[in-house]
C-alpha positions in Angstrom: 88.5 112.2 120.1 87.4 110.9 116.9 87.5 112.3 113.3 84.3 114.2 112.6 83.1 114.0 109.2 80.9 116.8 108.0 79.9 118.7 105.2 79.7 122.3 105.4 76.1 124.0 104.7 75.2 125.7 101.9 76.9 126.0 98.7 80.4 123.6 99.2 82.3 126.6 97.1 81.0 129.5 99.3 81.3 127.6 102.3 85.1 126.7 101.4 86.1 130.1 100.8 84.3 131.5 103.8 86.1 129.2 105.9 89.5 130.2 104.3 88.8 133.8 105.1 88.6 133.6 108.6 91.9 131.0 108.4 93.9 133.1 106.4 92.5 136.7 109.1 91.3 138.4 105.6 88.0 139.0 107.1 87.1 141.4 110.1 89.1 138.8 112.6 92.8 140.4 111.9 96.2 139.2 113.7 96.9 141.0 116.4 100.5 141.6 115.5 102.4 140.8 112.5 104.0 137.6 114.3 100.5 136.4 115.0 99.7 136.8 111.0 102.4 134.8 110.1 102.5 132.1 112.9 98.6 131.5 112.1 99.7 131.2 108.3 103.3 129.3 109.4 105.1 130.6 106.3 104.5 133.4 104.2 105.8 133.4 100.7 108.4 136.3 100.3 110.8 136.3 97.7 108.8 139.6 96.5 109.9 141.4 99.8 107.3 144.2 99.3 104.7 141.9 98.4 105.4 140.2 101.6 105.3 142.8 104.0 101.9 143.9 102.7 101.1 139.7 102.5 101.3 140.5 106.3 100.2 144.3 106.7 97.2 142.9 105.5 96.3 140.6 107.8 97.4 142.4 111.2 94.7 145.0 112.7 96.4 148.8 112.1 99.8 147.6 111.0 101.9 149.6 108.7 105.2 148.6 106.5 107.5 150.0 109.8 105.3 147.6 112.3 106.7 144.6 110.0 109.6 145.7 109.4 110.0 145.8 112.7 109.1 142.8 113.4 111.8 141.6 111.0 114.0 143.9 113.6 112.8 142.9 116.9 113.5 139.3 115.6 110.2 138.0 115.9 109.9 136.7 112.5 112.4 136.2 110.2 112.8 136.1 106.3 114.8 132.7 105.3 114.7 129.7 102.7 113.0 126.8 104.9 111.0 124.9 101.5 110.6 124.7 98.4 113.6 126.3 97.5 111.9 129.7 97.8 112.2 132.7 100.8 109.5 133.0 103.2 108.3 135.0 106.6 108.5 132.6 109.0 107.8 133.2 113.1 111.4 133.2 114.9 110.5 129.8 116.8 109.6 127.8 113.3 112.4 128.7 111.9 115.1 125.5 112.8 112.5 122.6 112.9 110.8 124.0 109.2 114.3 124.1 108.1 115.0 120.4 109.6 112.2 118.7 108.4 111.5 120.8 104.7 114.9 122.2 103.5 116.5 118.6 103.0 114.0 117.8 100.4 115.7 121.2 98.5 119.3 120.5 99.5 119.1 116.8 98.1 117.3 118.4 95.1 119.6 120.6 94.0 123.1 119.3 95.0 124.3 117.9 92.5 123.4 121.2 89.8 124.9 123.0 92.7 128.6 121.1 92.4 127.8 120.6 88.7 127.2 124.1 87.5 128.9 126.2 90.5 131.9 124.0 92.4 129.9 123.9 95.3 131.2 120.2 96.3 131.9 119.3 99.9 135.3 120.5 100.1 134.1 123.9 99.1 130.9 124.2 100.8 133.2 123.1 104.4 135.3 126.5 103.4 131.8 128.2 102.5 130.5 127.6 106.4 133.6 128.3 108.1 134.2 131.5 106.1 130.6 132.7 106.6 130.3 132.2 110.2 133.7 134.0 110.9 132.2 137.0 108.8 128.9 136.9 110.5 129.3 135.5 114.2 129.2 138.9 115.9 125.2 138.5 115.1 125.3 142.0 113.3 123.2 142.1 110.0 125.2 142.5 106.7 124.0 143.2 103.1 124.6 141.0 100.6 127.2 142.9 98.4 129.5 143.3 101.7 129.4 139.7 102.3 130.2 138.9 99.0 132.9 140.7 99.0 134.1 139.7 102.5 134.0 135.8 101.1 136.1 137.3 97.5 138.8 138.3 100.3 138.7 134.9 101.5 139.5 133.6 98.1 135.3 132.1 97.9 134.1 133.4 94.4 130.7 134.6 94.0 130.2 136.0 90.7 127.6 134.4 88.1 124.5 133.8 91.0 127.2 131.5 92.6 127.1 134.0 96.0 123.1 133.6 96.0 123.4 129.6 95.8 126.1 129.7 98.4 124.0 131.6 100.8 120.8 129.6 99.8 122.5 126.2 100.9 123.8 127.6 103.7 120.2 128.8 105.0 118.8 125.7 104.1 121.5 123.8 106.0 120.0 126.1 109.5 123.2 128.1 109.5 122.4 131.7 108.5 119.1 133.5 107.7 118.1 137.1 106.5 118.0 140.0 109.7 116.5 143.2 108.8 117.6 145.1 105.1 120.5 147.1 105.3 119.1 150.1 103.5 117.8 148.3 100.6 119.6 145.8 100.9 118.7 142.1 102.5 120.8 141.9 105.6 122.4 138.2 106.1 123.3 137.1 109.7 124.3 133.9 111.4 121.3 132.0 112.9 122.6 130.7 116.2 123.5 134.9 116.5 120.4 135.5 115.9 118.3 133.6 117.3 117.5 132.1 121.0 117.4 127.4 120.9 114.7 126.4 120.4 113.7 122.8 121.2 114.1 120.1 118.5 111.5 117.9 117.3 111.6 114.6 116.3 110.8 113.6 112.6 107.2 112.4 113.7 106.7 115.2 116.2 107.6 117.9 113.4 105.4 116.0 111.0 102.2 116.5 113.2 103.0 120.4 113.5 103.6 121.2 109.9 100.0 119.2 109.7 98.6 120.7 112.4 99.2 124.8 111.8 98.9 124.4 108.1 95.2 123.7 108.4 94.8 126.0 110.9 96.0 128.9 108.9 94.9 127.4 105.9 91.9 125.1 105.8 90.0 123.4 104.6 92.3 122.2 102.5 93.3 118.1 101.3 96.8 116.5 101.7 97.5 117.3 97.9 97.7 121.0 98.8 100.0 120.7 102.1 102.3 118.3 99.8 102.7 121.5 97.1 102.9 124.2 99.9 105.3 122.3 102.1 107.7 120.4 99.2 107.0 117.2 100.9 105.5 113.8 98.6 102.5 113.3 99.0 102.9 110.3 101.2 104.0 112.2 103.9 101.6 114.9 103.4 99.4 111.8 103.9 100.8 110.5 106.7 101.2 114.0 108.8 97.7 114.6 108.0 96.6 111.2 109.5 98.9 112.1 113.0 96.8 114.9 113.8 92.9 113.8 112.8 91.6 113.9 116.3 92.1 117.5 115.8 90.5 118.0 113.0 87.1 118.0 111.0 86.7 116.1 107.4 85.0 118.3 105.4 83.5 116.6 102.1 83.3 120.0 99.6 82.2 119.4 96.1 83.3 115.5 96.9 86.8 115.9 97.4 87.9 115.6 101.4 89.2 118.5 103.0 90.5 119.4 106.2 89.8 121.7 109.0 90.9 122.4 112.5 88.2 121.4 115.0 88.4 125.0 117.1 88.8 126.8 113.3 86.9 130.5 113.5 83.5 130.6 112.4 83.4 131.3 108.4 83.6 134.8 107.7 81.4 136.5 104.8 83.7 137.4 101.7 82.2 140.3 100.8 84.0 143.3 100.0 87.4 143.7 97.8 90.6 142.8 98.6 93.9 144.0 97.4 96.0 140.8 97.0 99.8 141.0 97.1 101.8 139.3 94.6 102.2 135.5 95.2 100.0 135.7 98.2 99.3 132.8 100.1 95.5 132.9 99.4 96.4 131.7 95.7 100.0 130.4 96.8 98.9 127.9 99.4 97.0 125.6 97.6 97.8 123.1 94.7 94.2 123.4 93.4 93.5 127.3 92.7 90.5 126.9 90.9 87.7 127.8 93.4 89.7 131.3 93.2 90.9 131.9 90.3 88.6 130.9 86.8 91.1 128.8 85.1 90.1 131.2 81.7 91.9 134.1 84.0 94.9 132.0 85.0 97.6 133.3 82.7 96.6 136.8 83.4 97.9 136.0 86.9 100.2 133.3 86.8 103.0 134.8 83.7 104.7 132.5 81.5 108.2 133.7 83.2 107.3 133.1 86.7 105.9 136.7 87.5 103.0 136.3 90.1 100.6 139.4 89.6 99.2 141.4 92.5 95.5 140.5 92.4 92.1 142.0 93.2 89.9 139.5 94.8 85.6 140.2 95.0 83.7 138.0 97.2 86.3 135.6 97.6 87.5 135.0 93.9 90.4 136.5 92.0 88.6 139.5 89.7 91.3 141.5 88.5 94.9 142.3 88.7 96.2 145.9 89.9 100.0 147.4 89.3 102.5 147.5 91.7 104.4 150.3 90.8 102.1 152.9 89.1 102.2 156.7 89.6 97.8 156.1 89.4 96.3 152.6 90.7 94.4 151.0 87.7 93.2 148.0 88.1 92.8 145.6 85.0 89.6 143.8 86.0 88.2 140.7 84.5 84.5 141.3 85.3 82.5 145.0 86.1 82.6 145.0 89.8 78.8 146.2 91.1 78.8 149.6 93.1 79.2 148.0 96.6 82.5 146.4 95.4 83.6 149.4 93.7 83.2 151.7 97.1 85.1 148.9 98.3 88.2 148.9 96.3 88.2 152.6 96.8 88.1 151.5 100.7 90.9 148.7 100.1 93.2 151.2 97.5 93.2 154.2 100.4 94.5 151.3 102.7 97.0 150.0 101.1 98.1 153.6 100.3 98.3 154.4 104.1 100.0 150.8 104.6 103.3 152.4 103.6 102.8 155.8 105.0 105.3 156.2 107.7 
């Protein structure tokens, strides 16, 4: 099937973040489970563990933080490092070829700092792996201050962050990933414990997936936004994008060519509010976050140090932030909201508030 070149009616704006809606399930159409949410998405952003389990909550029809977590449980998704250096919900059966085709990007990044600033050379990493899977093989989830001190009794230091960079290199390298938290707590355990084969695909044939789902959960989006989501250059984000265009439809919005899945779900209206975790995927997945977020507002969301605010998003654009942890919710708005939207945050506030109601 050819490539269909379209342009979307109406405003290109509007259109593009009606279409986004519907990708990302913020609209009526919700994920079914939270494994659906974050297969349709194919990696959820989750260093901010919280954040992440509402990232998801949000998308799936009546879940609650104990349905996700549960998930995390029942080993249907999993919490690991497969790019960009940085943890992510990933579905259980994306986990090894991510990992394969994304992580070595990271690994090849950051080896030498790694041997440089922590001793983490190839002798020591070999001692790392085999130390690790005798601690973990039995497949039963540990927390991180056990394992640490597990690998001190095996002579491994881990003091000054040199225990987190062990275990990041050793998810990136496939061998362990996160389980469910032991109490509050993440829980480490040994992938191949963990988790069921899956079958391996070729360099070309992983290419054309990554392409594939990240316009469908995404899209329309261009190949400069899958090469800052998925670490890769931009030539391959290129390239992957090119191995799947039969199945997809170029959209020409505001004349910059984007990409969408030819059986993508009708655009969805963005009305209402919506209560935006921190480093949500909505923002997150994009290089370009200007057709959500005024670039007058950006610092007020994106913080000097990193920090990733919790946003409140109005008919499809970022129009506030709200507090995490307050003992009221307050939302620091950048615009008056009319009274439709404010019923609507109401709506969106009370949900969140049942969301971790056990």
């Amino acid at each position: 099937m050819p490539t269909t070149t379209s342009r979307p009616a109406g405003n290109g704006l509007t259109a593009l973040l009606r279409h986004r809606f519907a990708a990302q399930h913020l609209s009526t159409g919700k994920a079914e489970s939270p494994h659906a949410a974050v297969r349709r998405l194919l990696a959820v952003q989750a260093q901010d563990y919280h954040a992440a389990l509402w990232a998801v909550g949000l998308r799936t029809s009546g879940a609650t933080a104990a349905t996700v977590e549960q998930a995390l449980s029942e080993r249907r998704i999993v919490r690991t490092w497969p790019m960009r250096g940085t943890l992510h919900l990933v579905a259980a059966e994306d986990v090894r070829w991510l990992q394969g085709l994304l992580a070595p990007r990271a690994l090849a990044r950051d080896g030498n700092r790694h041997e440089r600033e922590y001793g983490l050379d190839t002798k020591a990493m070999r001692e790392c792996r085999r130390a690790v899977e005798r601690i973990l093989r039995d497949g039963e989830p540990m927390p991180r201050p056990a394992l640490y001190a597990a690998l001190e009794a095996d002579g491994i230091a881990t003091g000054g962050s040199r225990g987190l960079h062990i275990l990041m290199r050793l998810a990136h390298e496939g061998l362990i990933c996160q389980g469910p938290r032991v109490g509050k707590q993440p829980g480490f355990v040994w992938l191949d414990a963990w988790l069921p084969p899956t079958p391996p695909l070729s360099r070309e044939e992983a290419l054309a997936e990554l392409a594939r789902r990240y316009i469908a959960g995404h899209g329309p989006a261009t190949a400069h936004d899958l090469a800052w989501w998925s670490g890769l250059t931009l030539t391959d984000a290129k390239a992957a994008l090119a191995s799947v265009t039969s199945g997809l439809v170029g959209l020409d919005i505001d004349g910059i060519r984007h990409w969408q899945s030819h059986n993508a779900a009708a655009a969805s209206s963005t009305r209402g509010v919506l209560l935006l975790p921190a480093f949500d995927e909505y923002l997150l997945g994009y290089k370009d976050r200007t057709p959500v977020l005024d670039p007058d507002h950006h610092r007020k969301v994106f913080t000097i140090n990193g920090l990733i605010h919790p946003t409140v998003v109005a008919g499809g654009r970022v129009a506030g932030i709200w507090p995490r942890a307050a003992a009221e919710f307050e939302p620091n708005l950048f615009r008056p909201l009319g009274e439709a939207e404010t019923r609507s945050l109401k709506t969106a506030s009370e949900r969140h508030e049942q969301f971790w109601k056990q």
